[in-house]
PyMOL Python script that loads the backbone (N, CA, C, O; Angstrom):
from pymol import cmd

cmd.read_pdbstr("""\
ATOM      1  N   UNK A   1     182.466  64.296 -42.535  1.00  0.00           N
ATOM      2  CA  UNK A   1     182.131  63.136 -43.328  1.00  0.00           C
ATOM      3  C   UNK A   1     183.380  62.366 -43.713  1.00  0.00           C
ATOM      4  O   UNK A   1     184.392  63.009 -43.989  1.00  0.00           O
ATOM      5  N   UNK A   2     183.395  60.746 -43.764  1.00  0.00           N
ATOM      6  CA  UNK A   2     183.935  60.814 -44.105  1.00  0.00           C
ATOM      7  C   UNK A   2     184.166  60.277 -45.747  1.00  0.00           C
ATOM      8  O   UNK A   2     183.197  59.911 -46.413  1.00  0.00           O
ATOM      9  N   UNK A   3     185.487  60.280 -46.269  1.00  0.00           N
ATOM     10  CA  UNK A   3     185.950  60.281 -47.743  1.00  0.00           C
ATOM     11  C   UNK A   3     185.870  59.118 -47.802  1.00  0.00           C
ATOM     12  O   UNK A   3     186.216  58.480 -46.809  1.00  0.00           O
ATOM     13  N   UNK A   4     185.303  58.295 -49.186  1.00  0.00           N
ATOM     14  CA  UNK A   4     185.011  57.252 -49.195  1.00  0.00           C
ATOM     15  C   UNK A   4     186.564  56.253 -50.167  1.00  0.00           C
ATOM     16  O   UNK A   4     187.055  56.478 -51.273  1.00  0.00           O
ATOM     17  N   UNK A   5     186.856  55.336 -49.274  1.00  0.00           N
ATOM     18  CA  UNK A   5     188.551  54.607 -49.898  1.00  0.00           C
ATOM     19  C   UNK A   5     188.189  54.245 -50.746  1.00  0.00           C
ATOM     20  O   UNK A   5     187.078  53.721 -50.834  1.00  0.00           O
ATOM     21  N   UNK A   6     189.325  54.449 -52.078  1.00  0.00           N
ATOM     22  CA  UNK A   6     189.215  53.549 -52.506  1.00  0.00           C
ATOM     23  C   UNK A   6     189.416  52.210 -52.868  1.00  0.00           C
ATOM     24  O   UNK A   6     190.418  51.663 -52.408  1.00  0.00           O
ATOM     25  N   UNK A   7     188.769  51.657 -53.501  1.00  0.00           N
ATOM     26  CA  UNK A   7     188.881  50.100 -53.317  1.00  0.00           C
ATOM     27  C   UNK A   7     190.646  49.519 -53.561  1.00  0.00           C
ATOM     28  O   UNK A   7     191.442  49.831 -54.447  1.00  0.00           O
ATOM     29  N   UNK A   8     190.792  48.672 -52.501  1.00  0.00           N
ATOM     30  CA  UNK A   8     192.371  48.137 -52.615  1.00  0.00           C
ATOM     31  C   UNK A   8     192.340  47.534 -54.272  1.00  0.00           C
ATOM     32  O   UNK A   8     191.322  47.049 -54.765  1.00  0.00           O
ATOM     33  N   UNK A   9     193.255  47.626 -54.785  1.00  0.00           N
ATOM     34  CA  UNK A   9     194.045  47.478 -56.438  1.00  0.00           C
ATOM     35  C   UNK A   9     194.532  46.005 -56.139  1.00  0.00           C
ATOM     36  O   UNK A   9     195.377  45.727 -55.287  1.00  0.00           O
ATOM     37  N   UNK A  10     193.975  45.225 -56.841  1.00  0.00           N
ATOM     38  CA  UNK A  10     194.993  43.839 -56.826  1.00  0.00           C
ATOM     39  C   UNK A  10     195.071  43.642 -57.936  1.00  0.00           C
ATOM     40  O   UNK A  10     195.351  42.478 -58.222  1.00  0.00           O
ATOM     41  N   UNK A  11     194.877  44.612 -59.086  1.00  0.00           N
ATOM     42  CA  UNK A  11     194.700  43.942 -60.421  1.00  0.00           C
ATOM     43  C   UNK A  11     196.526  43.463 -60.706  1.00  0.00           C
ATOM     44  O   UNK A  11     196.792  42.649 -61.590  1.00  0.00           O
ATOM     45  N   UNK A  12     197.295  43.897 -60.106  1.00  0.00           N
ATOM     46  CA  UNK A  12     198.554  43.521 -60.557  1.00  0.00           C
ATOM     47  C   UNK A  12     199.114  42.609 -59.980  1.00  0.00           C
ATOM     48  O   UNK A  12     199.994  41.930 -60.510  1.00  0.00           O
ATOM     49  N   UNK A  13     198.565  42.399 -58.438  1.00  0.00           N
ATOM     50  CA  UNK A  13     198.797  41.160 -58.010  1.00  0.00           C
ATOM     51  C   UNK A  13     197.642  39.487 -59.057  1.00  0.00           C
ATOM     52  O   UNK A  13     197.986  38.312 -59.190  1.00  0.00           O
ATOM     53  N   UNK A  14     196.819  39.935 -59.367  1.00  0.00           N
ATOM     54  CA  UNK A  14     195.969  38.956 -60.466  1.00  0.00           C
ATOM     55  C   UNK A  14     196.641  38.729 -61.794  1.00  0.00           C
ATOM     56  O   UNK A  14     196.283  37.814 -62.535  1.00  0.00           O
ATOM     57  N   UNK A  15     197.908  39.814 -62.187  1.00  0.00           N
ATOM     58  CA  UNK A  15     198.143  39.688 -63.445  1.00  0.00           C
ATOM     59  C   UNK A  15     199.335  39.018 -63.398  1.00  0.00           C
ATOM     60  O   UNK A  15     199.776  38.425 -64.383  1.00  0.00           O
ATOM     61  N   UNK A  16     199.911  39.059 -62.316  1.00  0.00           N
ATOM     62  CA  UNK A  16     201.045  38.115 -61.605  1.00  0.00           C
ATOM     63  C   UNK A  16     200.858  36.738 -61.799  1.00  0.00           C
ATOM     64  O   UNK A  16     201.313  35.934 -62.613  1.00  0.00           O
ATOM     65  N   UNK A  17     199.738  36.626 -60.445  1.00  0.00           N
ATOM     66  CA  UNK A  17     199.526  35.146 -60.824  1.00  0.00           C
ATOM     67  C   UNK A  17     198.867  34.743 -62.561  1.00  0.00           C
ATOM     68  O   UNK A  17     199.168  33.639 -63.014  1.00  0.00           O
ATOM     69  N   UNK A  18     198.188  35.486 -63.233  1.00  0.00           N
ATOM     70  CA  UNK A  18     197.702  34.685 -64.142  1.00  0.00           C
ATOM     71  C   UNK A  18     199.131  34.780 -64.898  1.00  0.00           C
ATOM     72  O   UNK A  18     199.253  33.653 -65.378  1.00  0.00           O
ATOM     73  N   UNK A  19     200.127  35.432 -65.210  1.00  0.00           N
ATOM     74  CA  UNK A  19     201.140  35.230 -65.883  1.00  0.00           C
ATOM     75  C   UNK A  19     201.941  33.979 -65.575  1.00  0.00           C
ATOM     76  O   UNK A  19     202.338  33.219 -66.459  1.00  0.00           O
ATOM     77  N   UNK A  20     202.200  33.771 -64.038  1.00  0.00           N
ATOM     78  CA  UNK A  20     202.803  32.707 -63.838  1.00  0.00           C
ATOM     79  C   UNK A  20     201.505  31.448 -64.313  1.00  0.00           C
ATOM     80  O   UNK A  20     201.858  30.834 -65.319  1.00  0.00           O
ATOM     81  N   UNK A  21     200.815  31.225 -64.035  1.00  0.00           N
ATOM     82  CA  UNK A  21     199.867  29.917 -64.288  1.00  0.00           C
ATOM     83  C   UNK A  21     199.978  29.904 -65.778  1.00  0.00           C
ATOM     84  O   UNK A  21     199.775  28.798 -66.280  1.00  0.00           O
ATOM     85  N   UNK A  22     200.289  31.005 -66.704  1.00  0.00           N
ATOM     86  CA  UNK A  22     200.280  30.429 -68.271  1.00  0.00           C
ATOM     87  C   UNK A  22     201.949  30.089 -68.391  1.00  0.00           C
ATOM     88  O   UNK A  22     202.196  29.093 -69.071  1.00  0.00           O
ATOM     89  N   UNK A  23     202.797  30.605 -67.970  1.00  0.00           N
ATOM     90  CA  UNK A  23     203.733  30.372 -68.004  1.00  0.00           C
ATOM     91  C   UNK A  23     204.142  28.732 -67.455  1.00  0.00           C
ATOM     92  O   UNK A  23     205.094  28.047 -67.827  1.00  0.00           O
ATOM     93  N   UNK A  24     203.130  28.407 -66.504  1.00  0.00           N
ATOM     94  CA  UNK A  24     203.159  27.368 -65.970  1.00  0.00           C
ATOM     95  C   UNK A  24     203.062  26.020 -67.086  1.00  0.00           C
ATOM     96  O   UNK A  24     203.735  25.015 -67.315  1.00  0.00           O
ATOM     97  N   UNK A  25     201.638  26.733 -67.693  1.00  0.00           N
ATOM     98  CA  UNK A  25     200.741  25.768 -68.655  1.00  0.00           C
ATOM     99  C   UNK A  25     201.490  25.602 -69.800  1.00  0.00           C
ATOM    100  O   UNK A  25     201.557  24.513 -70.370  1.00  0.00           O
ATOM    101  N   UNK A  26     202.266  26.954 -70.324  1.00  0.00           N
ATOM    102  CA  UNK A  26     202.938  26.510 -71.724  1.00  0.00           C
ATOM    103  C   UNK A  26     204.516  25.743 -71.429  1.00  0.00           C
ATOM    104  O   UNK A  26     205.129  25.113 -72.290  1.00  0.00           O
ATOM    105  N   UNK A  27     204.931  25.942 -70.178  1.00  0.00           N
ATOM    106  CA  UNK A  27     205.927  24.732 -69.911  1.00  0.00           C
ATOM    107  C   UNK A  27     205.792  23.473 -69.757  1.00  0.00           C
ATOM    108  O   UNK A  27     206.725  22.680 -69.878  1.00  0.00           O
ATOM    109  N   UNK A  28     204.019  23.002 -69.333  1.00  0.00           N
ATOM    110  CA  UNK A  28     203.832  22.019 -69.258  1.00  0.00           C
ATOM    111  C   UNK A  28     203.792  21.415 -70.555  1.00  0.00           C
ATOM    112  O   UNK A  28     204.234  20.334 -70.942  1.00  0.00           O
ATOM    113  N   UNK A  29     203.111  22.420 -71.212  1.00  0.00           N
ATOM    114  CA  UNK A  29     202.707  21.864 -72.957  1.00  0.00           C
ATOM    115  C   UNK A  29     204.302  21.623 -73.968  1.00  0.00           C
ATOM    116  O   UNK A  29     204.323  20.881 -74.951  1.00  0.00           O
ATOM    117  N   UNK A  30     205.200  22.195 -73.608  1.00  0.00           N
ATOM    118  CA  UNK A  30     206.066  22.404 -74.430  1.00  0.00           C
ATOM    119  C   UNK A  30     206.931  21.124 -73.730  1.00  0.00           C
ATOM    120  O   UNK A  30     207.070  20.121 -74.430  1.00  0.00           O
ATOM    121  N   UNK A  31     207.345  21.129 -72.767  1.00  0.00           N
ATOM    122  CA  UNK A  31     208.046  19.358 -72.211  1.00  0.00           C
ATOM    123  C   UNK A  31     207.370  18.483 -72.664  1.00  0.00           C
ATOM    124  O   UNK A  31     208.093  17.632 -73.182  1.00  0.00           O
ATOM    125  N   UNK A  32     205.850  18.145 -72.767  1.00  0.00           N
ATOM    126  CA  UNK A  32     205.175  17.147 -73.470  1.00  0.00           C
ATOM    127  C   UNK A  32     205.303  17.199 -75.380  1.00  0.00           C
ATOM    128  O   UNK A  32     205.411  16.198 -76.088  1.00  0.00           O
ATOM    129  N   UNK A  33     205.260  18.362 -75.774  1.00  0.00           N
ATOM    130  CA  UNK A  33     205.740  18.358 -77.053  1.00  0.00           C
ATOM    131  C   UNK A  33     206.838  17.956 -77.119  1.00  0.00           C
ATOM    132  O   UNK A  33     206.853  16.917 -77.780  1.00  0.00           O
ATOM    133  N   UNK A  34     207.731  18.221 -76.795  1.00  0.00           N
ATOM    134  CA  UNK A  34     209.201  17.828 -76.853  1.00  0.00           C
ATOM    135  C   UNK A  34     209.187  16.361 -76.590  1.00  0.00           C
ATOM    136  O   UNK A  34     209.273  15.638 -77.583  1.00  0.00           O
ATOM    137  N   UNK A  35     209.093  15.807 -75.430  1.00  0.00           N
ATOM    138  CA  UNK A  35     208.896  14.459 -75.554  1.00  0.00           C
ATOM    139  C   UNK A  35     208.620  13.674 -76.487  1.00  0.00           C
ATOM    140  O   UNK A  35     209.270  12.675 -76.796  1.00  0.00           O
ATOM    141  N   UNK A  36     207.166  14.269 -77.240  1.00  0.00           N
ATOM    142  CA  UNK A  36     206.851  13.594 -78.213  1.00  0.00           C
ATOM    143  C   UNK A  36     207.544  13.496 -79.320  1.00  0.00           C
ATOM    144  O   UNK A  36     207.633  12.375 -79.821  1.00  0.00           O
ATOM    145  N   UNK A  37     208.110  14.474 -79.884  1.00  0.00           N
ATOM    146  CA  UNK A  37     209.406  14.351 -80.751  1.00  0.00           C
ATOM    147  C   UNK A  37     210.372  14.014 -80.652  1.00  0.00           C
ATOM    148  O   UNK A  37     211.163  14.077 -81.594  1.00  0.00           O
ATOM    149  N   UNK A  38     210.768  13.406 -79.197  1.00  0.00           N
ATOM    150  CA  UNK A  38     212.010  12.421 -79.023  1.00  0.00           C
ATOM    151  C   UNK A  38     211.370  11.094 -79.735  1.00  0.00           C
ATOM    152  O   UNK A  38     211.774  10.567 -80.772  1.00  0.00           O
ATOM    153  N   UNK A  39     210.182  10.657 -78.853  1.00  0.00           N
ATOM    154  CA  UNK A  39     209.980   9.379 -79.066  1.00  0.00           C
ATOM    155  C   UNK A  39     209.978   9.344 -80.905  1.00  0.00           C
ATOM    156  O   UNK A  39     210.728   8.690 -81.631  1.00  0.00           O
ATOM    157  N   UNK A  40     209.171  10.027 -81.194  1.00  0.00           N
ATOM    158  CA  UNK A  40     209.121  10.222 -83.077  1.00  0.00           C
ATOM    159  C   UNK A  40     210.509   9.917 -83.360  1.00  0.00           C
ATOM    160  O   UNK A  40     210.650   8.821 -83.901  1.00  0.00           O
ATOM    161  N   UNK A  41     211.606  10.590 -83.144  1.00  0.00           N
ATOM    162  CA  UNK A  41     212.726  10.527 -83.716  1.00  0.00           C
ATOM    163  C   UNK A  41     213.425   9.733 -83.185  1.00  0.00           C
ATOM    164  O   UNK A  41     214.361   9.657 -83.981  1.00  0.00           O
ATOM    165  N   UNK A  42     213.785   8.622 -81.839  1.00  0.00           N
ATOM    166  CA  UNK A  42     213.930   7.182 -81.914  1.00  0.00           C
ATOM    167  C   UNK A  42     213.063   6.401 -82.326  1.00  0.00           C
ATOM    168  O   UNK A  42     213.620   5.356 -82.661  1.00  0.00           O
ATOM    169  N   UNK A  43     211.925   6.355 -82.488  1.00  0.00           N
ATOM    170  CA  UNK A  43     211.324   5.047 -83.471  1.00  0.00           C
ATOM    171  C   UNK A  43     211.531   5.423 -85.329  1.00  0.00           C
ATOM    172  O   UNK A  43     211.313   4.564 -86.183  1.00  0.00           O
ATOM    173  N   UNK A  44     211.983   6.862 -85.661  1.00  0.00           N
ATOM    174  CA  UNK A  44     212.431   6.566 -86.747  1.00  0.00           C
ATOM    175  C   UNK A  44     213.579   6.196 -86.859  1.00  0.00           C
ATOM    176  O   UNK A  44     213.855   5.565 -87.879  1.00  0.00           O
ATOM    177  N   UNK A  45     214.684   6.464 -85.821  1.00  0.00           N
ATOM    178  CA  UNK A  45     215.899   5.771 -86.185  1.00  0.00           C
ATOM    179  C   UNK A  45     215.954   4.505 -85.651  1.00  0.00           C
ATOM    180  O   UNK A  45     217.078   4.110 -85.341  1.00  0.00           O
ATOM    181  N   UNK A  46     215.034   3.780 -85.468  1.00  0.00           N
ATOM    182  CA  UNK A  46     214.762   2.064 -85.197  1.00  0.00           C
ATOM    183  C   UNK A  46     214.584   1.808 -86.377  1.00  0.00           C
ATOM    184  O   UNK A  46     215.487   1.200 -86.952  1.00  0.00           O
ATOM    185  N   UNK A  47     213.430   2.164 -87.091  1.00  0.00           N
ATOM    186  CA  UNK A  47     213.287   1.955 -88.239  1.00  0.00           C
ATOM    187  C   UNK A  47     213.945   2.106 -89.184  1.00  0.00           C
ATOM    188  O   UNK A  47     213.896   1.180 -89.993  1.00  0.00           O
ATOM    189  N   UNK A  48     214.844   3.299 -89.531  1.00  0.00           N
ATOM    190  CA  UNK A  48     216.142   3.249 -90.377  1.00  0.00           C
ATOM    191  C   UNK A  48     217.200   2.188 -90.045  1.00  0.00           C
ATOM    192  O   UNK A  48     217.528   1.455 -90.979  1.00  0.00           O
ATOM    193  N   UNK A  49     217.746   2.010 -88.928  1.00  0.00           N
ATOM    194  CA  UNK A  49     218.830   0.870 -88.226  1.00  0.00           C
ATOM    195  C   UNK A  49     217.961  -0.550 -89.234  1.00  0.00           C
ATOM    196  O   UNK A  49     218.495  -1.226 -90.114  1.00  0.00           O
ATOM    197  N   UNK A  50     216.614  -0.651 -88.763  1.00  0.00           N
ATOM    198  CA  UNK A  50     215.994  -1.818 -88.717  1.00  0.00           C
ATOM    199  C   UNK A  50     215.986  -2.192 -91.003  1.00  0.00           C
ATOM    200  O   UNK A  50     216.168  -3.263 -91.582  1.00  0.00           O
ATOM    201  N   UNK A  51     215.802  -1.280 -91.396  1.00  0.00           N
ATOM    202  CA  UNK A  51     216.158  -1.455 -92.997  1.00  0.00           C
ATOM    203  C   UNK A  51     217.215  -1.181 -93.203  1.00  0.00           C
ATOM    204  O   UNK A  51     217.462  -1.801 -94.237  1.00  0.00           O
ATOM    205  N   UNK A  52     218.379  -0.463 -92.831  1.00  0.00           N
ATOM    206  CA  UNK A  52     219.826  -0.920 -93.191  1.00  0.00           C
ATOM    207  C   UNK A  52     219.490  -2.228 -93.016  1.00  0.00           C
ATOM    208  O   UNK A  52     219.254  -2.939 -93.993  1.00  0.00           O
ATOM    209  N   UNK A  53     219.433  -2.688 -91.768  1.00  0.00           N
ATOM    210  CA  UNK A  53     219.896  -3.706 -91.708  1.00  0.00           C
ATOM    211  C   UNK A  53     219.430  -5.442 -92.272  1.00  0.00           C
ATOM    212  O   UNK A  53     219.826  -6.597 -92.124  1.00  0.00           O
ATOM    213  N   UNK A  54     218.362  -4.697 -92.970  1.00  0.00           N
ATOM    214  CA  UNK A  54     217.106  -5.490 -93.907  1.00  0.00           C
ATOM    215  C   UNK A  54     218.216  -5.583 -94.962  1.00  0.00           C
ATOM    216  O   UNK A  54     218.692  -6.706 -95.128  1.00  0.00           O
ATOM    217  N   UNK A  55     218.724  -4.525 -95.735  1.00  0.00           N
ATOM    218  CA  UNK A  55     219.514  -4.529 -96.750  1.00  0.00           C
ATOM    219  C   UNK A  55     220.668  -5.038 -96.773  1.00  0.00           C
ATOM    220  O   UNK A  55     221.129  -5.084 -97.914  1.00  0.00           O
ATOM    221  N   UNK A  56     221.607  -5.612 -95.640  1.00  0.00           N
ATOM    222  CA  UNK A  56     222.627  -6.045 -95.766  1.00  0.00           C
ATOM    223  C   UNK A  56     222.277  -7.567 -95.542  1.00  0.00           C
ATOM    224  O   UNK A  56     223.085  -8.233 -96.189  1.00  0.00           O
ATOM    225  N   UNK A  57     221.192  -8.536 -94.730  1.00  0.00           N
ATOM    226  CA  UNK A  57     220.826  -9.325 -94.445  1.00  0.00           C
ATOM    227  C   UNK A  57     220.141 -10.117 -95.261  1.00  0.00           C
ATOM    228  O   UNK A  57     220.683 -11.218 -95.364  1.00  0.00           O
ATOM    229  N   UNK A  58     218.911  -9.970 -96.047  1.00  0.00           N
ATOM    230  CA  UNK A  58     218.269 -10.374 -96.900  1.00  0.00           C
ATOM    231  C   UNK A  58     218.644 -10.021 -98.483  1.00  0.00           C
ATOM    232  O   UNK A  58     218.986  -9.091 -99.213  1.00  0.00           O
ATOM    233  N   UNK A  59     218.364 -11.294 -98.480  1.00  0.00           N
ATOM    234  CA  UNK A  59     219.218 -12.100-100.006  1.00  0.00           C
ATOM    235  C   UNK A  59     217.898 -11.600-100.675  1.00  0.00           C
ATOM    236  O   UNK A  59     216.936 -12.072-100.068  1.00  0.00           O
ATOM    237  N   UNK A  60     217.489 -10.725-101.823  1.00  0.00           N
ATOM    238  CA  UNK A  60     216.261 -10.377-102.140  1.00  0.00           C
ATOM    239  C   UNK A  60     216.730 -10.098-103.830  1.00  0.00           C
ATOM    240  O   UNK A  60     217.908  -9.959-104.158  1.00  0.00           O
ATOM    241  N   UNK A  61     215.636 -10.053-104.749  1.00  0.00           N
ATOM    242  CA  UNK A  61     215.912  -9.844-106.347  1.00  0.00           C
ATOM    243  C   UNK A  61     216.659  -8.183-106.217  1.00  0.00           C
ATOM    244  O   UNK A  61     216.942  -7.475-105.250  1.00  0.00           O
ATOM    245  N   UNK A  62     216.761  -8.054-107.354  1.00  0.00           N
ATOM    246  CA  UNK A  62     217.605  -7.094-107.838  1.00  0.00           C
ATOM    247  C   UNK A  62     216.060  -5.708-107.451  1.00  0.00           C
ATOM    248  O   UNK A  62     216.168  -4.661-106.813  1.00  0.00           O
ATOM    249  N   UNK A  63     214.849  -6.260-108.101  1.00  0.00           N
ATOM    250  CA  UNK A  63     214.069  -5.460-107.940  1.00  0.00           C
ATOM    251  C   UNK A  63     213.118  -4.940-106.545  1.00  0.00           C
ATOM    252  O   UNK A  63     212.460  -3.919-106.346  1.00  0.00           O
ATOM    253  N   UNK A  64     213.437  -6.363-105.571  1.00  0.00           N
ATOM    254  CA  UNK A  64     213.103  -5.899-104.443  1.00  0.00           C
ATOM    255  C   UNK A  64     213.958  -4.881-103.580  1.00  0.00           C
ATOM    256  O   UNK A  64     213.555  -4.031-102.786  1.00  0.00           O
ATOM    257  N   UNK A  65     215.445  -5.250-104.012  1.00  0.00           N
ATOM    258  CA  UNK A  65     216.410  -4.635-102.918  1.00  0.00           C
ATOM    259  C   UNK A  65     216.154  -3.248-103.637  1.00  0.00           C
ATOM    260  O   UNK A  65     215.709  -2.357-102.913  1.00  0.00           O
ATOM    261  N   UNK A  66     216.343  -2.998-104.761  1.00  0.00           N
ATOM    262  CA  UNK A  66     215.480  -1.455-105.294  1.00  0.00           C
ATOM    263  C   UNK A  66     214.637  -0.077-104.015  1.00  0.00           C
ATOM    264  O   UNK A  66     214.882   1.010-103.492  1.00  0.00           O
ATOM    265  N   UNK A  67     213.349  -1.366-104.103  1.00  0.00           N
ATOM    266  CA  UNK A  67     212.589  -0.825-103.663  1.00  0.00           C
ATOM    267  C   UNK A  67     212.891  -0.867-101.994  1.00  0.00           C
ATOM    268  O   UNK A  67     212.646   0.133-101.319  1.00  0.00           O
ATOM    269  N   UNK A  68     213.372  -1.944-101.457  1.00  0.00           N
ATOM    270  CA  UNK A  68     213.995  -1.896-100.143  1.00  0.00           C
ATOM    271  C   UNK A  68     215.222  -0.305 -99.921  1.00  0.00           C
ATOM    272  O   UNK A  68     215.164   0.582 -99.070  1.00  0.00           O
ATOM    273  N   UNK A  69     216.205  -0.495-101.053  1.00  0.00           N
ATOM    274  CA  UNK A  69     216.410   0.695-100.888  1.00  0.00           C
ATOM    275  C   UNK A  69     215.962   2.031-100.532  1.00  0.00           C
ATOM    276  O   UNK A  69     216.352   2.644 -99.538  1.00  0.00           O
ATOM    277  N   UNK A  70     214.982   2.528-101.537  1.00  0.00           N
ATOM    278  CA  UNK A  70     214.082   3.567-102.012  1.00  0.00           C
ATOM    279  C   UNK A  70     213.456   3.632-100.985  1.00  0.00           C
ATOM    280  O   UNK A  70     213.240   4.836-100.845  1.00  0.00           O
ATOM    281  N   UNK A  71     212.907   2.968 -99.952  1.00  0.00           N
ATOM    282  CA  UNK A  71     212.226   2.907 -98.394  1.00  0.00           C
ATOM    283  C   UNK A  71     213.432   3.584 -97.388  1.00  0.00           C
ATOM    284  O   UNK A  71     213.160   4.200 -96.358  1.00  0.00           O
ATOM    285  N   UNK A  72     214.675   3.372 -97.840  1.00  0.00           N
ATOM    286  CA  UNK A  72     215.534   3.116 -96.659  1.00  0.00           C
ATOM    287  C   UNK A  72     215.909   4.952 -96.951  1.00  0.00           C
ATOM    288  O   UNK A  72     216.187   5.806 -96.108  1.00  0.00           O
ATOM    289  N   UNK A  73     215.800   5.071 -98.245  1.00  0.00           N
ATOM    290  CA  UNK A  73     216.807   6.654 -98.727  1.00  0.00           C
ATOM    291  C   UNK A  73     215.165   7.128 -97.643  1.00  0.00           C
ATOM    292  O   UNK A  73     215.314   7.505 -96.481  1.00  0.00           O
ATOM    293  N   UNK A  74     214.287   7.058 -98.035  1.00  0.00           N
ATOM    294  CA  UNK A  74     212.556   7.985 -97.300  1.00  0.00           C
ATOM    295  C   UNK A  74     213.381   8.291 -95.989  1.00  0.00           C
ATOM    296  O   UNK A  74     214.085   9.212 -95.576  1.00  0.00           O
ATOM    297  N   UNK A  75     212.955   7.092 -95.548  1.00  0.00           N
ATOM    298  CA  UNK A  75     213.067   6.985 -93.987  1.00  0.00           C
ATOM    299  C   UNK A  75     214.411   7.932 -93.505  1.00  0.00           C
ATOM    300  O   UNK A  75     214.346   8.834 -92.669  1.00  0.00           O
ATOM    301  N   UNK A  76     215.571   7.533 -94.192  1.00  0.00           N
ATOM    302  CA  UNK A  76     217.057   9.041 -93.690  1.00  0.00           C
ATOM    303  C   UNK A  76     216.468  10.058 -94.132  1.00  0.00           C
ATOM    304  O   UNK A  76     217.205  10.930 -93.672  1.00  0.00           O
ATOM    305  N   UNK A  77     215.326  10.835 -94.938  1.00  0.00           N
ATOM    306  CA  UNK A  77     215.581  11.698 -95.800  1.00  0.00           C
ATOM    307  C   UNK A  77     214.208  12.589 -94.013  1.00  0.00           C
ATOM    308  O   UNK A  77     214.182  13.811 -93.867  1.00  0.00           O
ATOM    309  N   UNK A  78     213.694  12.017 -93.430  1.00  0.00           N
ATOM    310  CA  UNK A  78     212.833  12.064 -92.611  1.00  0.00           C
ATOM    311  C   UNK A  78     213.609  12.275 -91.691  1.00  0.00           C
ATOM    312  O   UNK A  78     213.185  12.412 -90.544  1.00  0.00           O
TER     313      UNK A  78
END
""", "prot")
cmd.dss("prot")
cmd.show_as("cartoon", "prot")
cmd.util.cbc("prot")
cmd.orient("prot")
């Protein structure tokens, strides 16, 4: 008679590939995160450049440039 094989093992070749495909997926996810926090952090330093430069330019009351300030300290403090 004969002995019955047993079944070929690929579970480690399956754990291969699924390791690489997440490895794949969280590199994809993590370059797109990252990206996104570049762009975040040049449009806040547009916006900081852009109120300095509000503050040296515009002739404004004592109480606006205040509050122009007080926007400008946020925005560095970000």
């Amino acid at each position: 008679m004969n002995a019955p094989q047993p079944p070929s093992s690929n579970g480690l070749l399956y754990l291969a590939v699924g390791v690489l495909c997440l490895a794949a997926l969280l590199g994809g996810y993590f370059i797109q995160l990252n990206a996104q926090v570049d762009r975040q952090r040049e449009e806040a330093a547009e916006r900081l450049a852009l109120c300095r430069h509000m503050e040296t330019v515009v002739e404004v009351s004592a109480a606006r440039r205040a509050e122009l300030q007080q926007r400008c300290k946020q925005l560095s403090q970000e």
